[in-house]
C-alpha positions in Angstrom: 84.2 104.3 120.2 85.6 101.3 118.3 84.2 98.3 119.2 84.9 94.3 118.7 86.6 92.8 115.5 83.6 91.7 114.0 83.9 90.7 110.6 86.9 88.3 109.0 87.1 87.4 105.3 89.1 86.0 102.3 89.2 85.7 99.0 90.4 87.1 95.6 90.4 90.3 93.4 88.7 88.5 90.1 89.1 91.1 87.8 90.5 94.5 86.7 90.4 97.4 84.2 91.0 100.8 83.8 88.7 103.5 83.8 90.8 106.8 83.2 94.4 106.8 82.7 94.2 110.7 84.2 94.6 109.9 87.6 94.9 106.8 87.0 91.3 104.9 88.1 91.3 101.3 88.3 88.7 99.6 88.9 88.0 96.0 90.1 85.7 93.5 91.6 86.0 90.7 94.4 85.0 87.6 96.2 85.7 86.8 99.7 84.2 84.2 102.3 84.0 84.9 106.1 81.6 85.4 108.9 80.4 88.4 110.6 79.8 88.3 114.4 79.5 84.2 113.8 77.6 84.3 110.8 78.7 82.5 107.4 79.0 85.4 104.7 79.4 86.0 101.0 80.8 89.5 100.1 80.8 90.5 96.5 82.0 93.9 95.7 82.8 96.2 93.0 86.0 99.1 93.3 87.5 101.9 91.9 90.4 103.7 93.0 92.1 106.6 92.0 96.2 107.6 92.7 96.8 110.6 94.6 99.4 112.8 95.1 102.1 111.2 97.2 101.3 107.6 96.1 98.3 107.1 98.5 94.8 105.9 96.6 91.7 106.5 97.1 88.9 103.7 97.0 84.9 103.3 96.7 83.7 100.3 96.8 79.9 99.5 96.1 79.7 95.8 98.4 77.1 93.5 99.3 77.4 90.5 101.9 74.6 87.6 101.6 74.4 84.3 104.0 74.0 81.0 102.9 70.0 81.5 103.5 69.8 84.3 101.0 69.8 87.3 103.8 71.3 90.3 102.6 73.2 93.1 103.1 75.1 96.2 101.2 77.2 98.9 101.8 79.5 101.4 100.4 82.9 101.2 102.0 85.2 103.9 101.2 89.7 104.6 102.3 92.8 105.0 101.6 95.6 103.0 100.6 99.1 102.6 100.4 101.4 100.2 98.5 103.0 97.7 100.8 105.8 96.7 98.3 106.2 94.4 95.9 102.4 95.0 94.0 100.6 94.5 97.6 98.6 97.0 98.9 97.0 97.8 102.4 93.7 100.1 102.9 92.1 101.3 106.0 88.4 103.1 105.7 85.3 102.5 106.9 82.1 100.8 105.2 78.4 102.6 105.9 75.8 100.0 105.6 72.7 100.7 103.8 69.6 100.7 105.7 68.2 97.5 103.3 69.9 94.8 105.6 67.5 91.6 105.6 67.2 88.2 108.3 70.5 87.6 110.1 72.4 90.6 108.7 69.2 92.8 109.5 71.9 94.1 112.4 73.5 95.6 109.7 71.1 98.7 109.1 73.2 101.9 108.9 75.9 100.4 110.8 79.1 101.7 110.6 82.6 99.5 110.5 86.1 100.6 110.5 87.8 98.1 108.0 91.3 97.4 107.1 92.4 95.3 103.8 94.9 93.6 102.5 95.2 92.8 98.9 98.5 90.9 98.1 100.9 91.1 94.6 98.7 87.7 93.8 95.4 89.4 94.3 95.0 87.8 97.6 92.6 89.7 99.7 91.8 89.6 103.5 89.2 91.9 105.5 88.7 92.6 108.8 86.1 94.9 110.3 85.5 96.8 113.8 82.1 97.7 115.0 82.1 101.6 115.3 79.5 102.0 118.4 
């Protein structure tokens, strides 16, 4: 069942490069700031995504959120996306947490959130995650 919106961040796509031109696969890496069920977070992640037939892409993201206190978590969100027009683009997937979650985030351990992200034509990005109970 999908549970509360739990997560909420911002931030920027900081970089990009290709990795095959057959397919294509781009792949990037981001910063965002937010808080997860109230607590202060740092997300740091690291792409790829690959064109499909149709237009849709397919992403992998290898992610880890720390707090302010040095807790820890990582996980490996994966989904699909769509252009949005004008060199935005909108994905919906899921992230799988690791089972490696430390302090606050300790929560975290094999959790599993339904997540939905917006990256703008300026590199803009916003996340927002669902607890899947």
């Amino acid at each position: 069942m999908l549970g509360d919106l739990v997560y909420e961040a911002k931030g920027k796509v900081i970089g990009k490069r290709v990795l095959d031109t057959e397919g294509p696969t781009i792949e990037g890496t981001y910063s965002t700031q937010g808080k997860i069920k109230g607590i202060e977070v740092m997300e740091m992640g690291t792409f790829s995504s690959t064109m499909r037939p149709g237009g849709a892409m397919y992403g992998e993201v290898k992610a880890v959120l720390t707090t302010p206190e040095g807790d820890m978590a990582s996980a490996n969100p994966k989904g699909i996306g769509r252009s949005t027009g004008q060199g935005a683009i909108s994905y919906r997937g899921c992230a799988l947490f690791n089972a490696n979650a430390t302090g606050k985030l300790a929560f975290l351990n094999n959790a599993v959130l339904v997540v939905d992200v917006e990256i703008d034509a300026s590199d803009n990005m916003t996340i927002k995650g669902w607890e899947w109970k």
